[in-house]
N, C-alpha and C positions, 0 to 999 in steps of 0.2 A: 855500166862500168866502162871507163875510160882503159884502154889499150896498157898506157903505162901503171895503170893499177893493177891491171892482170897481170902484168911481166913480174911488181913486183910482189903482188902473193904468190905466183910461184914459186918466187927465189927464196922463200920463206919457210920452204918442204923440207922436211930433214931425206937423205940420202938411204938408201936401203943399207948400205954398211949401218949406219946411224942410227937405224929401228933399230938391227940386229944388236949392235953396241950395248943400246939401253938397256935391250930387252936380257942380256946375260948381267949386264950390274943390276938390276932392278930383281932377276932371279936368285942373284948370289946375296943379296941382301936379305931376300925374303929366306932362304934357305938358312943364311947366319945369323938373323935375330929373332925367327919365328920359328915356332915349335912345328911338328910334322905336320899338323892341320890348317895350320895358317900359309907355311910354304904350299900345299897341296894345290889348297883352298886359293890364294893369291896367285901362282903360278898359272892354276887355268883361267882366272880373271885377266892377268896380262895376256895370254895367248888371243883370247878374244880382242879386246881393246888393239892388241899389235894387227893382228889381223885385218881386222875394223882400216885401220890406219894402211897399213899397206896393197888390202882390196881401193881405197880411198884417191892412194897414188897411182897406181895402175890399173883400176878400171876390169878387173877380173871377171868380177859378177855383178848381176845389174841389181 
């Protein structure tokens, strides 16, 4: 992979503000059209998947 390909998948990353953003509309959604099990149940689904994604950016754990 060619230098200017890497620079521009970089610039492709959403921002941690960004995760964090989604991750409360994507929670307040699941909490306003999903019943107590579906928010529960959805809720720790995002948290993984965000996790995923933000270990992903920063390189946390190998």
């Amino acid at each position: 992979m060619s230098a200017s390909q890497q620079s521009h998948q970089d610039n492709n990353e959403l921002t941690t503000f960004q995760l964090v953003a989604l991750f409360c509309v994507f929670a307040f959604i699941l909490i306003w059209l999903g019943d107590t099990f579906t928010a529960i149940v959805g809720i720790l689904g995002e948290i993984i998947i965000f996790a995923v994604a933000y270990n992903e950016k920063h390189k946390l754990v190998d």
